[in-house]
C-alpha positions in Angstrom: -70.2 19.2 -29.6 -71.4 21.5 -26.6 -69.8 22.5 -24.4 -70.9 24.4 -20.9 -68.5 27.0 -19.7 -68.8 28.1 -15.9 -66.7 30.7 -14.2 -66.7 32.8 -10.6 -65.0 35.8 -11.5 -66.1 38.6 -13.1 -64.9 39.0 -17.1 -63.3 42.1 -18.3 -63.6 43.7 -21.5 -61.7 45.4 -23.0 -59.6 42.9 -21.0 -57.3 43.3 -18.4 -56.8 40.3 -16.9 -55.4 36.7 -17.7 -58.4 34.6 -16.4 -60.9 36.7 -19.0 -58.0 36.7 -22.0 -57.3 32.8 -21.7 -61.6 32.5 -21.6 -62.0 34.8 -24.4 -59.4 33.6 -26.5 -59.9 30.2 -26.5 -63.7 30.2 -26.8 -63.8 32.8 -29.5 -61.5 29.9 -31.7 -63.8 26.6 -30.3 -67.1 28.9 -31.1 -66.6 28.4 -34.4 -66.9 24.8 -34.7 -68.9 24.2 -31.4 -71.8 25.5 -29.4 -70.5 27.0 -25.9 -72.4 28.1 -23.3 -71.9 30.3 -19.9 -72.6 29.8 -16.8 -71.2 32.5 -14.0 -71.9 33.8 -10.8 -73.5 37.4 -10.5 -72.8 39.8 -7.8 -73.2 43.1 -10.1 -75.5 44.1 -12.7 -72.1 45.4 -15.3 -71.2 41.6 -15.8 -74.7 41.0 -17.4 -73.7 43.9 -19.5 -69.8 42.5 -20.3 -71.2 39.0 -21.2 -73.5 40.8 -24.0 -70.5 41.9 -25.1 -68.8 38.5 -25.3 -71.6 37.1 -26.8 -71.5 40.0 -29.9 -68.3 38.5 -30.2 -69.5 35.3 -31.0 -67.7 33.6 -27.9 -70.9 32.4 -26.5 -74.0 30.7 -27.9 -76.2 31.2 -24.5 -75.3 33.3 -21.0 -77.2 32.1 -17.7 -76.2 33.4 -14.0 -76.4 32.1 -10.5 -77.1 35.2 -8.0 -74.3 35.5 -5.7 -75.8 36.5 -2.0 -73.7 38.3 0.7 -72.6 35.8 2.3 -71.7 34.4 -1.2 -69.2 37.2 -1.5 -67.9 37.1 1.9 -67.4 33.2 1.9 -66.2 32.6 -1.7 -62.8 34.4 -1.5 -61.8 32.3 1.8 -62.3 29.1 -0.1 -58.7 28.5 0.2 -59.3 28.4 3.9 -61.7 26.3 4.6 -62.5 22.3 4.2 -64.9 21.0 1.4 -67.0 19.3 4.2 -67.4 22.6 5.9 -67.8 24.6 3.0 -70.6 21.8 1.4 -72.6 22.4 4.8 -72.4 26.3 5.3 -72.3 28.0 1.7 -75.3 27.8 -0.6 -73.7 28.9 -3.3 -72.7 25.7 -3.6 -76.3 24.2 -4.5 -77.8 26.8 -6.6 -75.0 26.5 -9.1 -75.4 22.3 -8.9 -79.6 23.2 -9.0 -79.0 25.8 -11.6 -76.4 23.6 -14.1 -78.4 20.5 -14.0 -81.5 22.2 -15.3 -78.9 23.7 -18.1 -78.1 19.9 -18.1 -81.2 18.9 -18.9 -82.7 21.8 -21.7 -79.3 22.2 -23.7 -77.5 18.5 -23.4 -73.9 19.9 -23.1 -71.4 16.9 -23.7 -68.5 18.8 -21.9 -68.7 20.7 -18.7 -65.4 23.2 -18.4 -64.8 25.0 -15.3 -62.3 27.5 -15.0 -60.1 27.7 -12.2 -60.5 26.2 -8.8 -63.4 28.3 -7.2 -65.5 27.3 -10.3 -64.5 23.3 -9.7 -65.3 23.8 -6.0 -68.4 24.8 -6.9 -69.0 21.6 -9.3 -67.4 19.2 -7.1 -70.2 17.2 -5.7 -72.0 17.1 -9.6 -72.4 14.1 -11.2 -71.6 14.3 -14.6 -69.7 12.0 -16.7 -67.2 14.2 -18.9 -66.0 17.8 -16.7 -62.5 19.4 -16.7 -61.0 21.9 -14.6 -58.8 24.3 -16.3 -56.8 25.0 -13.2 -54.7 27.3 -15.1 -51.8 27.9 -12.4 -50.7 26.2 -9.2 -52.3 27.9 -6.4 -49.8 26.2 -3.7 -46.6 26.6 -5.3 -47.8 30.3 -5.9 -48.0 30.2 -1.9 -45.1 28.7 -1.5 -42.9 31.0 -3.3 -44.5 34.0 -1.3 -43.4 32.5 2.1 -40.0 32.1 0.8 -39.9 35.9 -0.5 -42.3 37.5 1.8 -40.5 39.6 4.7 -43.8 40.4 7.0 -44.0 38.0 9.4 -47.5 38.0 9.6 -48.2 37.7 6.1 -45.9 34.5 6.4 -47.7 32.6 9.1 -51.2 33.8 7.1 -49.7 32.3 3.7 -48.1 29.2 5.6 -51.7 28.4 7.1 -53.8 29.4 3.7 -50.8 26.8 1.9 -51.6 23.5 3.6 -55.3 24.2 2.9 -54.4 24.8 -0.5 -52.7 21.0 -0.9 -55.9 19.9 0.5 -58.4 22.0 -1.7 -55.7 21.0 -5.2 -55.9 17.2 -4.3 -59.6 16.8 -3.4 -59.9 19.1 -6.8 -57.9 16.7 -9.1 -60.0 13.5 -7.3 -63.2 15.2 -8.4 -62.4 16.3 -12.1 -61.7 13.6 -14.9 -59.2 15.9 -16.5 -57.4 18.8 -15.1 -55.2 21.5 -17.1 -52.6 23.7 -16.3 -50.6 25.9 -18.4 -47.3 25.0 -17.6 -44.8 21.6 -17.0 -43.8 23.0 -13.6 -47.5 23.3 -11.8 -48.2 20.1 -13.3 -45.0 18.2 -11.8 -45.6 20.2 -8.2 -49.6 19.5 -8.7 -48.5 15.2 -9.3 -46.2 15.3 -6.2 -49.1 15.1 -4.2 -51.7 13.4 -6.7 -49.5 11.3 -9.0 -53.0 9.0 -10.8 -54.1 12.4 -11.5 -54.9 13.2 -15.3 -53.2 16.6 -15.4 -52.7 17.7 -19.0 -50.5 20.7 -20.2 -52.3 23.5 -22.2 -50.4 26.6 -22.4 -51.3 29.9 -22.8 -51.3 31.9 -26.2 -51.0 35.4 -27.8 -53.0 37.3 -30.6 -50.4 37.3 -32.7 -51.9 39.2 -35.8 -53.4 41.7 -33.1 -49.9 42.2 -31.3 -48.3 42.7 -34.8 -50.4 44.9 -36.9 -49.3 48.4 -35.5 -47.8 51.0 -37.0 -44.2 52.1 -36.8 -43.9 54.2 -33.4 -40.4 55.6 -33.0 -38.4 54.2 -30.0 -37.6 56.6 -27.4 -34.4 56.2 -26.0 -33.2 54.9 -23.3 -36.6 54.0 -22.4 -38.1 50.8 -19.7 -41.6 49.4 -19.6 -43.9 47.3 -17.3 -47.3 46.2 -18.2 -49.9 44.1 -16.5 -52.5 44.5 -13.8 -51.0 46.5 -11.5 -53.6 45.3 -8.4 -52.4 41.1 -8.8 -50.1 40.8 -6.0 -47.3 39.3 -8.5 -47.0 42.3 -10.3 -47.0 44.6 -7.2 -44.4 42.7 -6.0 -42.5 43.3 -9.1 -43.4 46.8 -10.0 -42.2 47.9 -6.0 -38.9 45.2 -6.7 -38.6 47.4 -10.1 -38.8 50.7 -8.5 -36.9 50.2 -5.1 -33.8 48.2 -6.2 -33.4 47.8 -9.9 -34.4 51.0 -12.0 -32.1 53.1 -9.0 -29.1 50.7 -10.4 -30.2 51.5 -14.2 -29.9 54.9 -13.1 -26.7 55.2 -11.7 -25.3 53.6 -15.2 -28.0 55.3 -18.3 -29.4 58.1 -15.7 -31.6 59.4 -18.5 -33.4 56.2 -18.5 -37.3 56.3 -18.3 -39.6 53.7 -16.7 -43.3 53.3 -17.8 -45.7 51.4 -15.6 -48.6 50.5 -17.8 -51.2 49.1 -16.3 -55.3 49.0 -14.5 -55.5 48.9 -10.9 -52.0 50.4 -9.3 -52.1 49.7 -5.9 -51.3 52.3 -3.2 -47.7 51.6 -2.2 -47.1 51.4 -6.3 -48.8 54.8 -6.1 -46.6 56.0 -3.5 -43.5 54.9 -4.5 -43.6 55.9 -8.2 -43.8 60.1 -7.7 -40.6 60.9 -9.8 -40.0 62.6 -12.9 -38.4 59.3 -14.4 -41.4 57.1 -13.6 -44.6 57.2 -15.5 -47.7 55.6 -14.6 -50.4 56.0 -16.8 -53.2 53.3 -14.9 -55.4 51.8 -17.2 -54.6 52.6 -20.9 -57.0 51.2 -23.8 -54.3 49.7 -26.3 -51.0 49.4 -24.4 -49.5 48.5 -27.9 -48.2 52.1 -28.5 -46.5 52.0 -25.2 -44.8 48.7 -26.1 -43.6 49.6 -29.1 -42.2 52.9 -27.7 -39.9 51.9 -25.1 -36.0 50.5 -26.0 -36.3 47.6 -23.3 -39.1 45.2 -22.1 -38.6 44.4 -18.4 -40.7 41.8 -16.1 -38.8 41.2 -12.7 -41.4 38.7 -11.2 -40.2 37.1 -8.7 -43.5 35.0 -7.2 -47.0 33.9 -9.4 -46.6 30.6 -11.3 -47.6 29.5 -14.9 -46.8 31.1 -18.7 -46.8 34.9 -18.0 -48.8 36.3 -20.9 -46.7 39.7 -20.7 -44.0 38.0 -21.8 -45.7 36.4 -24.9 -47.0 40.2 -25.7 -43.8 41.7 -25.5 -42.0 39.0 -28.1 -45.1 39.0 -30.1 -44.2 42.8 -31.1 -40.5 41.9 -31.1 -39.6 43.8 -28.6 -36.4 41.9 -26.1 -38.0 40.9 -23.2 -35.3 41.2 -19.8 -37.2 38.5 -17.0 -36.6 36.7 -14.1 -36.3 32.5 -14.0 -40.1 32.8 -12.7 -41.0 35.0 -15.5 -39.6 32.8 -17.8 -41.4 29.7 -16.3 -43.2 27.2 -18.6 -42.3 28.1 -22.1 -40.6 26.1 -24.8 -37.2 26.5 -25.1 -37.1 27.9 -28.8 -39.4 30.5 -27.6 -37.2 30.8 -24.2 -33.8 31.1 -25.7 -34.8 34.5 -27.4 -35.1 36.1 -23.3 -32.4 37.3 -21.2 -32.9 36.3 -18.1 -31.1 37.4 -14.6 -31.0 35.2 -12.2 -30.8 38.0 -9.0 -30.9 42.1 -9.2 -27.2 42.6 -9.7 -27.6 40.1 -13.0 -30.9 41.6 -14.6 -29.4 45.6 -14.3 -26.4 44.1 -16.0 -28.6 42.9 -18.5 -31.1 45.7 -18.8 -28.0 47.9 -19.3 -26.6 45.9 -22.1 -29.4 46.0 -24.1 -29.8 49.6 -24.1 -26.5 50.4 -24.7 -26.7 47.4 -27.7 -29.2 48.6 -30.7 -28.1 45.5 -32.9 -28.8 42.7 -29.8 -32.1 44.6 -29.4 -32.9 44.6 -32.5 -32.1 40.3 -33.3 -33.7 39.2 -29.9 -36.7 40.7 -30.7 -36.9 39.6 -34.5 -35.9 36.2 -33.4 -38.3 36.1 -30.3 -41.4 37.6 -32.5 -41.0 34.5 -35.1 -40.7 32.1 -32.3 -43.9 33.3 -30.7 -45.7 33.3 -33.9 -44.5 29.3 -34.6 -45.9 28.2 -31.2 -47.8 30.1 -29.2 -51.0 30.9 -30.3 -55.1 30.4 -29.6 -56.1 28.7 -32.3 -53.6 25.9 -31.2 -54.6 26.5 -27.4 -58.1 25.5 -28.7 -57.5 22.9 -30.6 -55.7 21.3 -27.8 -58.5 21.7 -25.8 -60.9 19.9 -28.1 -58.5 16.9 -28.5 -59.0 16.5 -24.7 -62.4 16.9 -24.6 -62.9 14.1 -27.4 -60.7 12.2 -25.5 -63.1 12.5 -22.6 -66.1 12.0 -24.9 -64.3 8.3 -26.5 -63.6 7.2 -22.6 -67.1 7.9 -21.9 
């Protein structure tokens, strides 16, 4: 089988971000027993550089690039809030990448186009091709949705409430287009068939190097000790990290006032920067293996409180079998052997109580994260996540 691959962001590596891990991951597994192909968008001359690297790795047979132009890059992050008719007539984009992917068609014979997440489908939209799935990933509107609801700028809520209806009108006319489209969790997909209930939406959840997350040396725990990690520049996490610092570690504080926090992660943005200028925060920005980190702090914590989809933090986290203190979002999507190894506080007054009782508990510490570490290992991980994939994919082919 062959399969083309075409994306719209720029990959990371080392990686730092969930669209470039789930890429990565996945293709690094169907690699070995397929031919996969890239196409992407290029608007600087380092991605050329990064996709050598993924190649190296063996996660790609072939690289190709569409040139993204100025108005490219001004037009293709206000997808969300615009109309396909409008966008089809204004962006060229748009037909370069068609022009571009049926000469691919043509010289390599792919049997499976695979575009990841919704710019890339936009993009492919109005190309005939008999077997192409959108990996969606996450729910775009009911991400939206659940920032109106939290947001307290008033502004930001009228932008949010005008970008969501757009939104339902860029998922549905996305899920007519594509034969298959994936998410990685039951809750996008049941808000995602509200709206298009013929749709073929399949589940594929994320997964988590587990041999990677494992093989560390013993690091000794310091005591009483918090961590965050992620991208600290996705709004999600700034949300969380400013939620974190503002109301919760204060409350830790008043309770284990020798308590640490460590904020791990690329990209802080400036009010996370501002507001973490204390002798009991520590933010290191972006750190080459956060593994030592991980394994150094008593207590896992990952307040999320918008975003949507399988949180790979959290898979990280239990991977190293260290207990993991989330919210109901963070805890979104994942099977409930895996789930029933979290603590999980429903509001602020609920997840101190919680963060508190694991530090002062060594014994519950140490059982939730045993416990959670074998559950990740039994069902999450990429070699599954790709196999799923190519059951779909024959699936499509036997249709055909």
């Amino acid at each position: 089988m062959r399969i083309l691959v075409f994306i719209t962001y720029p990959l990371t590596y080392p990686i730092i971000d969930g669209g470039s891990l789930r890429l990565f991951s996945v293709f690094r597994s169907i690699s070995k027993r397929h031919k996969v192909d890239l196409l992407f968008t290029k608007r600087a001359k380092s991605q050329i550089d990064i996709t050598q690297l993924y190649l190296k790795n063996g996660v790609f047979n072939n690289c190709f690039y569409v040139e993204e132009k100025l108005m490219d890059r001004i037009l293709l992050p206000r997808l969300p809030g615009m109309v396909p008719k409008r966008i089809n007539r204004i962006f060229k984009l748009k037909s370069d990448v068609e022009c571009v992917t049926k000469e691919i068609i043509k010289e390599y014979n792919p049997d499976i186009i695979h575009a990841h997440l919704a710019q890339a489908g936009f993009l492919l939209s109005d190309l005939t091709f008999p077997a192409m799935l959108l990996d969606m990933t996450d729910c775009s509107s009911l991400n939206l949705m659940r920032s109106i609801r939290l947001d307290e700028n008033i502004l930001r809520k009228f932008l949010y409430t005008y970008h969501l209806g757009r939104m339902y009108n860029i998922e549905k006319y996305l899920l007519k287009k594509f034969k298959v489209t994936t998410v990685i969790s039951p809750v996008d997909k049941n808000h995602l068939k509200e709206r298009m209930p013929s749709s073929d939406i399949r589940v594929i959840a994320n997964g988590v190097d587990n041999k990677f997350f494992e093989e560390i040396d013993y690091i000794e725990e310091e005591y009483p000790s918090i961590i965050f990690f992620g991208n600290m520049g996705y709004r999600p996490n700034v949300d969380a990290v400013l939620y974190l610092i503002k109301e919760l570690f204060p409350q830790i504080r008043k309770t284990l006032p020798n308590t640490k926090l460590y904020l791990i992660g690329a990209n802080p943005h400036k009010e996370i920067l501002r507001n973490a200028r204390t002798k009991q925060i520590v933010l290191t920005g972006f750190v080459q293996d956060i593994r030592p980190y991980v394994a150094r702090a008593s207590v896992v914590i990952i307040p999320l409180r918008i975003g949507s989809g399988i949180k790979n933090k959290v898979l990280e986290a239990m991977a190293m079998g260290k207990p993991v203190v989330t919210t109901p979002i963070g805890a979104e999507g994942l099977r409930l052997e895996v789930k029933r190894y979290l603590l999980v506080g429903k509001n602020s007054k609920d997840f101190v109580a919680l963060v508190i009782k694991l530090l002062k508990n060594l014994a519950l510490r140490e059982w939730l994260g045993e416990c959670g570490k074998e559950a990740v290992r039994k069902w999450y991980n990429w070699d599954n996540v790709a196999n799923e994939f190519e059951i779909v994919y024959k699936e499509m082919l036997k249709g055909n």
